[in-house]
N, C-alpha and C positions, 0 to 999 in steps of 0.2 A: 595537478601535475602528475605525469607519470609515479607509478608506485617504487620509494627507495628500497636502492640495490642495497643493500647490507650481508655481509654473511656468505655472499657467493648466490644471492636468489633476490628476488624481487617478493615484495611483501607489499601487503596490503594496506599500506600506510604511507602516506608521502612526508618526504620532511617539512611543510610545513602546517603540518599534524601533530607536532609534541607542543607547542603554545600551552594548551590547555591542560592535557595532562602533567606535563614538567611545570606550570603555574600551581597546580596543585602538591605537588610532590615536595615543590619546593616551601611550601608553607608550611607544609607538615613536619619536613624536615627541617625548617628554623624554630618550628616551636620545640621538635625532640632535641634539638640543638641546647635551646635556651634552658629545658628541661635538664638535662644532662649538666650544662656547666653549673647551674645552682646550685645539682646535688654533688659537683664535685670542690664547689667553696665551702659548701654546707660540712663535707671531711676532709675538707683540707687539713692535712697538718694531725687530724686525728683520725687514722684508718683505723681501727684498733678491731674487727670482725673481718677475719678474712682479709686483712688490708691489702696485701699484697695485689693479691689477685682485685680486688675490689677497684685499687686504684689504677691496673693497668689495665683493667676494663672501663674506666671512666673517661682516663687519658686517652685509650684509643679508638674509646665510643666519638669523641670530639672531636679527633682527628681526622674520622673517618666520615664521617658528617658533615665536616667542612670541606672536605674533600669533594663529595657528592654536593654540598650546597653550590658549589663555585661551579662543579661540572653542568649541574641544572641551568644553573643561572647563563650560561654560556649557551647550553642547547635553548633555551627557553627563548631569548636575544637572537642567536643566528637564526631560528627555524621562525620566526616573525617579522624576519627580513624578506627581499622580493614579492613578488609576485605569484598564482598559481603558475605562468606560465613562464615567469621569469626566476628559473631555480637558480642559477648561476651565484645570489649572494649567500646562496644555502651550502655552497659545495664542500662545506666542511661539515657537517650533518654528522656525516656518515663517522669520522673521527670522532667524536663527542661520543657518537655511539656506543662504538668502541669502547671508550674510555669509561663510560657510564657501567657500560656490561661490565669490566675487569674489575668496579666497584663492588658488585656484587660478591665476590669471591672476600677480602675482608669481611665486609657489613654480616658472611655467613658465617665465617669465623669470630665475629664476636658474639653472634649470636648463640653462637654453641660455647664459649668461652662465659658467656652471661646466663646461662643455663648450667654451667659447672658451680658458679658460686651460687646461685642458688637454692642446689639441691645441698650444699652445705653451710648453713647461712641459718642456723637453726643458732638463735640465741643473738640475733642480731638486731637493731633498731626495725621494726614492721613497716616504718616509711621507706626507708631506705631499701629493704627485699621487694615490698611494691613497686615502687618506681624501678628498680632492675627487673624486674616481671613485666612490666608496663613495655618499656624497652625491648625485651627479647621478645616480648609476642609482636610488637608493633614491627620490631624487624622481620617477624614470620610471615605475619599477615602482607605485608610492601614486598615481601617474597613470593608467596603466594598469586597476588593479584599482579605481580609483573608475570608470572609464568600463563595464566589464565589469559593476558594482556598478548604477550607472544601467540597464543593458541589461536587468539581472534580472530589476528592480521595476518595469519599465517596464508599464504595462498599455494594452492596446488599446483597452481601450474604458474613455478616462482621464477625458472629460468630465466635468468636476463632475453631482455627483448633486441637484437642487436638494433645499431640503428645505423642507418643509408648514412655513408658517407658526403651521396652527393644526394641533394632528393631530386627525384625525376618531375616533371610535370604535371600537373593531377591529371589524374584518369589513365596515364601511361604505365602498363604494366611491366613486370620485371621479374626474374628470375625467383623472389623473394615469394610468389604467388603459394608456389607449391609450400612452401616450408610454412606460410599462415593457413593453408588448409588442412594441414596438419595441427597446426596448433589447435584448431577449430574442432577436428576429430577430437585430439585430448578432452578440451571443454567440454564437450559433449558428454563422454565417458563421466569427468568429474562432476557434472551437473547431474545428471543419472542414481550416479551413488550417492550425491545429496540429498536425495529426493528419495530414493530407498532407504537409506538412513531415518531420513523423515517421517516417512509412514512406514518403521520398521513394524509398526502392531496392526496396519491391514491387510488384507490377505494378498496372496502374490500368483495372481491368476493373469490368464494372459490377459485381458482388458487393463491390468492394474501394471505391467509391464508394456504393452503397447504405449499407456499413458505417457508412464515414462521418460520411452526413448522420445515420444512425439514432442514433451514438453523441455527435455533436456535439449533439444535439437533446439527447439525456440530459445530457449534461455541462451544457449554457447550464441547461438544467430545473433543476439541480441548486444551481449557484453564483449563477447571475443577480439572486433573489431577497434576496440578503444582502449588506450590503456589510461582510466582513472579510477581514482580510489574514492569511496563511499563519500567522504568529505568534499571533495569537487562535486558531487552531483549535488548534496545538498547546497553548498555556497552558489552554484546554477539555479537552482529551486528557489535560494532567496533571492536572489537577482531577477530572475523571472516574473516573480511576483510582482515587485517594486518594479518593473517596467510595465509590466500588462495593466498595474493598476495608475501609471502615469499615464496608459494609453486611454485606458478608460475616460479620464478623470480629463483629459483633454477630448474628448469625443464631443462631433455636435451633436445632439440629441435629435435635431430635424436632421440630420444626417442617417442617424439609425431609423427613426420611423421611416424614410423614403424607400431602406432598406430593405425591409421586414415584407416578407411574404405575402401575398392574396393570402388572405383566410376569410372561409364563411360569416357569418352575419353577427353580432353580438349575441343574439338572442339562442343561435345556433352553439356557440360560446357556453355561455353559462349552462346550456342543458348538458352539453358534454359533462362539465364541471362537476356538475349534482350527478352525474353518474360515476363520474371516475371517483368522487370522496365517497359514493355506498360502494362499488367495488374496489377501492383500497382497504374495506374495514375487512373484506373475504382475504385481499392480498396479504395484508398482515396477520391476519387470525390462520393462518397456514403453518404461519412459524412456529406454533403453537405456545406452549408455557416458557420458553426461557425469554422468547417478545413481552407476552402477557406481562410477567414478575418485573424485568424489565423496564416495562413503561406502569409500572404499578407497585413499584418498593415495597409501599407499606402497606396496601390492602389485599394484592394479588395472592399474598399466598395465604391469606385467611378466605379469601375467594374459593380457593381451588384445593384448599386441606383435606375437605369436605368430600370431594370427588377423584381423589386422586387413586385410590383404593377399593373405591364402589364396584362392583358390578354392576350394570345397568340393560335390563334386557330391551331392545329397540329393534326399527326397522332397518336399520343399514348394517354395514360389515367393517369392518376395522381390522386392518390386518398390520402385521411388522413393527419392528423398534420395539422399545422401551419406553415402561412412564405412558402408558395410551391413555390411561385414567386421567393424567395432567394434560395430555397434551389437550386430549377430546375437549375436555371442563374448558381450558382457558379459551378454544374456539367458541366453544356454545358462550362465553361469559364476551368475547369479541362478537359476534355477527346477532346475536341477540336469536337465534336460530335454534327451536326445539329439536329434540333425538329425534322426534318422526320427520325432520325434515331431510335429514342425513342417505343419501344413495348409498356410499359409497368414501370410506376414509383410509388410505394409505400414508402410513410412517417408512415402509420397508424404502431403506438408503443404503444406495451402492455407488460407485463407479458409473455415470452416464443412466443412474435408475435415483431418480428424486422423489417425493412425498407429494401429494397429491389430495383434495379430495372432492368430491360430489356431491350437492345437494341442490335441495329445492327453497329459491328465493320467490317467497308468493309476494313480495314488496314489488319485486320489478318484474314478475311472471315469467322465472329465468329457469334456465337449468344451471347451474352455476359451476364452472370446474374454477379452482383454485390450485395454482401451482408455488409450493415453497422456494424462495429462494438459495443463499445460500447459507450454512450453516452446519456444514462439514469439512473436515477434510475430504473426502470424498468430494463432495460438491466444489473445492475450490479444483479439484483435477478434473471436473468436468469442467470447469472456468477455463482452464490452462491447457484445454486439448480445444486453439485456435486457429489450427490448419483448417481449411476451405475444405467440405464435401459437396458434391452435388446432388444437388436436391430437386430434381425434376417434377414441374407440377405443372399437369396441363392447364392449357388455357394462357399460360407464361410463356414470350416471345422473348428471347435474350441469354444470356447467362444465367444459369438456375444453380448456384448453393451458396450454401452459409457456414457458419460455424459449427466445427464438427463435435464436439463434445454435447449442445445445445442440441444438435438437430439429433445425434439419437436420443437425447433425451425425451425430446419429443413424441421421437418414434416408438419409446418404450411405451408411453403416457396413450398414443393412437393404439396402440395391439391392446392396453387395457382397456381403453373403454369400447370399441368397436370391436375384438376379435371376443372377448370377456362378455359384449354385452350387457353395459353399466349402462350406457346411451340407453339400449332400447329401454331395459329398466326403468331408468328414469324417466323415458318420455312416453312410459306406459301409464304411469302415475298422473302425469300434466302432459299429455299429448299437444296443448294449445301455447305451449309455454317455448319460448327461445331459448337459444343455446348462446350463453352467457361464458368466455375464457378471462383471467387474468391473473394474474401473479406480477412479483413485485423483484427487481437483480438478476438472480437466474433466471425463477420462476417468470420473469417479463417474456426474456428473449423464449423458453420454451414453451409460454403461451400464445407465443407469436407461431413460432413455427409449427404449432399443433394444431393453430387458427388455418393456418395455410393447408394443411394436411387435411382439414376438414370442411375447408369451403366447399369445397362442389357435393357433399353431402348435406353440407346445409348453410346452403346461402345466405340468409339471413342472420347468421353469427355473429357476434361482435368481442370483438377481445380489446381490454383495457393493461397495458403492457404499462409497468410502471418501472421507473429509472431504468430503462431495459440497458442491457450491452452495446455499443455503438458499433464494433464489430462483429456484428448478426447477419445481416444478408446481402446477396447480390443486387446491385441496382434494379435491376429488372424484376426482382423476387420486393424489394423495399416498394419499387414502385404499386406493384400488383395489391401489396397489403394496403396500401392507404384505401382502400374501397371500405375496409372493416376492420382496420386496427388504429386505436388509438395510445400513442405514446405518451407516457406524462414526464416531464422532467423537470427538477427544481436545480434552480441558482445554478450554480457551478461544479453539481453532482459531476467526478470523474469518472463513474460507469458508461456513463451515455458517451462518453467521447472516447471510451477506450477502445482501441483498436490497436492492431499494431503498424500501419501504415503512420496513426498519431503519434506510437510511441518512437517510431526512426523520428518524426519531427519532433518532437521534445529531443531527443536525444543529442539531434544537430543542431536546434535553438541552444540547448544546454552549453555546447563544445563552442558554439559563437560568442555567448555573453561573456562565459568564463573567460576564452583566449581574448577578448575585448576590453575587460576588466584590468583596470590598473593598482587596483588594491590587494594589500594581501589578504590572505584566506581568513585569519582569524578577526581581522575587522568586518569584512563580510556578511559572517560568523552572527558576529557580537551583534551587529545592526539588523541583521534581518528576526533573530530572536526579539529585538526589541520591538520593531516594526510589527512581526505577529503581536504579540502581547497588549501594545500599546499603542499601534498605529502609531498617526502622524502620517508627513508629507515623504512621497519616494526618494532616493538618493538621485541625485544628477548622472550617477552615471560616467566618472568621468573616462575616457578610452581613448587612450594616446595610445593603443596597439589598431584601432580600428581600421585602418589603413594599410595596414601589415598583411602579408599573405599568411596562410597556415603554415606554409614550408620556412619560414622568414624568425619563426618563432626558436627559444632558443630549445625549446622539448615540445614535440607533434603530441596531442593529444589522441591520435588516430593512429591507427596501426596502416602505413603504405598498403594500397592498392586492396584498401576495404572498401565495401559501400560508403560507411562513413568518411572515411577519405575523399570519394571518390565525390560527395554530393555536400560538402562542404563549400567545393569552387562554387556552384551556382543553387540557389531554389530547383532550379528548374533540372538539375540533374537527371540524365535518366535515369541511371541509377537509384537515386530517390523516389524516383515515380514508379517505375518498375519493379520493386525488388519482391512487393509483397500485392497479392488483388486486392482490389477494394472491395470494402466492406461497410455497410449501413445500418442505421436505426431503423427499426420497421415501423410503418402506416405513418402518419399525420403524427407531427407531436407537439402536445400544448405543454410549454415553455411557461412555468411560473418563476419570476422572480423578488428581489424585494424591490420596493415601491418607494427610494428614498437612500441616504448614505448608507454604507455597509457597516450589519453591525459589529462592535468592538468588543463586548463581554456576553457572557451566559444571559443577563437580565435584560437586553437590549428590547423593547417592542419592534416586532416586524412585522411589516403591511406587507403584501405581496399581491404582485400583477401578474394577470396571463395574456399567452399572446399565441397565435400560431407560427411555428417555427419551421423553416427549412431544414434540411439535414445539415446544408452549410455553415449552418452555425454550429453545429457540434466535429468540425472537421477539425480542431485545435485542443489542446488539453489548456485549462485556465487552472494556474497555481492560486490556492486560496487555503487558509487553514476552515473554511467550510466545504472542502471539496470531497470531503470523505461525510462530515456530517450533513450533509443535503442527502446523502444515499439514503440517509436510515431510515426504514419503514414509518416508524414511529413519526419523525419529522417532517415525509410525505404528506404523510397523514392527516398532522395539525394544520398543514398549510394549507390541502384542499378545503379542510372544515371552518380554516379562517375566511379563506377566501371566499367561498358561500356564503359564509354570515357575513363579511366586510366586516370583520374584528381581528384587533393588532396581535401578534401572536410572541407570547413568551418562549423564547427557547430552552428556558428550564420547565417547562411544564409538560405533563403527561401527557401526550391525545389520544393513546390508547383509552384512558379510564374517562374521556370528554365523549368518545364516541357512544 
């Protein structure tokens, strides 16, 4: 639900967001309660140290305690009533509030009153000074984390949000336009200095301020439009889940096969396969030693103790960062690749300037560039600079560009090896040997765009793009790549689907299940934590608001005459369609999954299937507590080396230290 007005400002927290916290507070405070009345039967009748003061610190530590336990117990009850969208049983919230805050002003007065007797308190029972110790820090401490607590939910831009008297039609604009494109301006600003704050210790050059304004503009674009608080998006996220996987789970299965894309031959299949698991051990061994220790706890750093310090005189060049002795070792101890085989090895990380390196694979008779993914700050702002640049590449009939952080990345990565002279180098050495690109998150999509920047130099290229970015290139530029890029993506990896066209539609899926939903937030809550944990069968769902319009509802989750507002009324919005260009996975992408139910713990065995996939299948985000660990290099990894061997794969185990 909208974020509660309290105090004259809108805060980042709705009321029915105290549940959990007020459940907790108020446990703590029936037990200092319980705490409190024992030691005050315990001297009853005999204060005899300090009595006075002792007992009128006991008396009104009780008073005050029961005072705040009944205030809790009332916010804890109202705020667990209604609905997310149904705030109206909530409407005294904000009074409790109130009332809770004015508690604070005693509970700090006896805190400092219980601090007086114990600075004189010298010759007194040691349990009895304890336990009024215990109490006065325990009051500083629920002091303390309430003020940190405020600091959290505090939101900058807290002005009440007026709201439409009458609501207008969707898609009907209103005088109200201007006043949210200012609010929109503010956002921006406050997201800006977020983000400056954030990397207050990298440098502030203009690339690292262009970043910025580019990524604060995406952020305000993104959030500004809706008014919900962090807890709504997740109680959306458990929802989501439990209905994608009720869809699933009713899907026909000769439904999906009839589905699924032409792809070349089996045979054709598998030889991919054996390529893309020797060039993931390049993708991974990029990341250098924090991958390696990593996927190797207990041997890796007795591995790489040895060479971290070394000088080693060789044929290649290594240049930038820190730690090269670690990083070099743990590559050489991944790809199984001697120093003479090394062209060329960059660490040096900036802003739009990623890690890199070159060498000679006599396995596959390659020239081999390997690009790091991410693993900076730095790298996450080239992540986050996803405005559209164009990227003109002959030969390309259509729309020509991609992601703009990515594609200079690229371009940095083309002036080093072609203006630098690495290429020639290297294919002075093995003139007969092919020119081999891939990397693994970042490194995927800028081995893709650097595969594109160097085909017509050398055609026979092949780049192996792993979990690449879903929002990478133009159709026409995606189209172009499948001649020579192959993408790999596992299960329900959400890089491959991230884009931000996907993310309007989660955002608008989110704003639907929620206003949909007839339960309150904290049972939500409660069941989708159980549901990750422990599985089981999805909720039914129940939605006696589904038939309700948005305007109909008793608080709009959407700011009037947003996008989001506006592409609520249908799918088919234009609004929704139009707002942002589309953007694609590049080449061909084989699609491994698992091979049987999903599993539920760390130890589960997984088989896993491939298939070749469309892009259309990566046009949705899929809510999964594997959507983040399918991304990891490390778990790529396992699963292409399982799926060659046809052996069931532990998810607690290493594939780094298998390869």
């Amino acid at each position: 639900m909208p974020g509660m007005v309290v105090f004259g400002r809108r805060w980042g927290i709705a009321s029915d967001d105290l549940v959990f916290p007020g459940s907790f507070e108020l446990f703590v405070r029936v037990l200092w309660w319980i705490g409190a009345l024992i030691l005050y039967i315990h001297h009853r009748g005999n204060f005899d140290c300090n009595g006075r003061i002792l007992h009128t610190y006991l008396v009104g530590l009780l008073v005050v305690l029961g005072l705040i336990i009944l205030t809790l117990s009332a916010i804890v009850y109202v705020s667990a009533q209604g609905t997310i969208t149904n705030p109206g049983p909530r409407r005294s919230i904000p009074v409790l509030v109130y009332l809770r805050a004015l508690l604070y002003i005693p509970e700090l007065v006896w805190a400092c009153l219980g601090a007086v007797w114990v600075s004189d308190g010298k010759g007194c029972d040691p349990a009895t000074v304890g336990a009024v110790i215990a109490a006065v820090i325990a009051s500083w401490i629920i002091l303390l984390f309430t003020g940190l607590g405020v600091v959290f939910v505090f939101d900058p831009l807290g002005n009440p949000r007026p709201q439409q008297a009458v609501m207008e039609p969707l898609g009907v604009r209103e005088e109200g336009t201007q006043l949210f494109s200012t609010a929109r301006s503010l956002a921006t600003k406050v997201w800006e200095s977020r983000l400056r704050l954030l990397c207050c210790c990298l440098p502030q050059d203009e690339n690292y301020r262009a970043a910025f304004s580019s990524i604060a503009q995406l952020f305000s674009g993104f959030f500004s439009d809706t008014d919900l608080v962090p807890s709504d998006i997740a109680a959306g996220l458990a929802l989501l889940h439990q209905e994608q996987d009720k869809m699933e789970r009713s899907r026909d299965p000769d439904i999906v096969v009839a589905l699924s894309p032409s792809s070349p031959t089996g045979g054709d299949l598998e030889t991919e396969l054996e390529k893309a698991a020797h060039c993931m051990q390049f993708a991974a061994a990029a990341y250098g030693w924090p991958l390696f220790i990593y996927s190797n706890p207990f041997t890796g750093p007795c591995k790489l103790s040895g060479d971290c310090c070394r000088s080693q005189a060789a044929e290649y060049e290594i240049v930038g960062g820190d730690n090269l002795g670690c990083h070099f070792s743990s590559i050489l101890h991944s790809t199984g690749l001697q120093y003479r085989d090394f062209i060329y090895v960059s660490f040096h990380n900036q802003i739009y300037e990623i890690p890199f390196f070159v060498a000679l694979d006599h396995k596959r008779e390659a020239v081999l560039v390997a690009v790091r993914g991410t693993l900076s700050l730095k790298d996450v702002l080239t992540d986050l600079s996803a405005e559209c640049e164009d990227l003109p590449v002959d030969g390309v009939s259509g729309a020509s560009y991609g992601h703009k952080g990515i594609s200079q990345a690229a371009g940095y990565i083309y002036k080093k090896l072609v203006n630098d002279g690495i290429l020639n180098q290297a294919f002075s050495v093995a003139p007969e040997y092919k020119l081999v690109i891939t990397g693994h998150s970042l490194g995927a999509g800028t081995a893709s765009i650097l595969a594109i920047l160097l085909r017509n130099s050398f055609p026979n290229l092949q780049c192996y793009a792993f979990s690449p970015p879903g929002g990478l290139l133009s159709k026409a530029l995606a189209d172009y790549s499948k001649d020579f890029v192959v993408s790999v993506v596992l299960g329900k990896d959400l890089v491959p689907r991230l884009s931000i066209p996907n993310m309007e539609d989660l955002k608008r899926r989110i704003l639907k299940i929620v206003s949909n939903c007839n339960k309150p937030k904290y049972r939500i809550l409660l069941r989708g934590c159980w549901y990750e944990l422990f599985g089981g069968e999805p909720d039914d769902f129940p939605t006696e608001l589904q038939n309700r319009r948005e305007e109909e509802l008793s608080q709009p989750l959407v700011i009037h005459n947003s996008s989001s507002y506006q592409s609520l009324g249908s799918d088919d919005s234009p609004v929704h369609k139009a707002t942002h260009l589309p953007l694609f996975p590049p080449g061909r992408i084989l699609y491994i999954t698992e091979d049987g139910p999903p599993r539920r713990h760390c130890f589960s065995q997984v088989k896993y299937q491939a298939e070749w996939a469309s892009e259309a299948t990566f046009m949705s985000i899929l809510i999964s507590p594997s959507m983040l660990g399918d991304h990891m290099p490390d778990i790529v990894l396992g699963a292409l080396n399982r799926l060659i061997n046809d052996k069931p794969f532990s998810m607690c185990t290493s594939s780094l230290s298998n390869s």
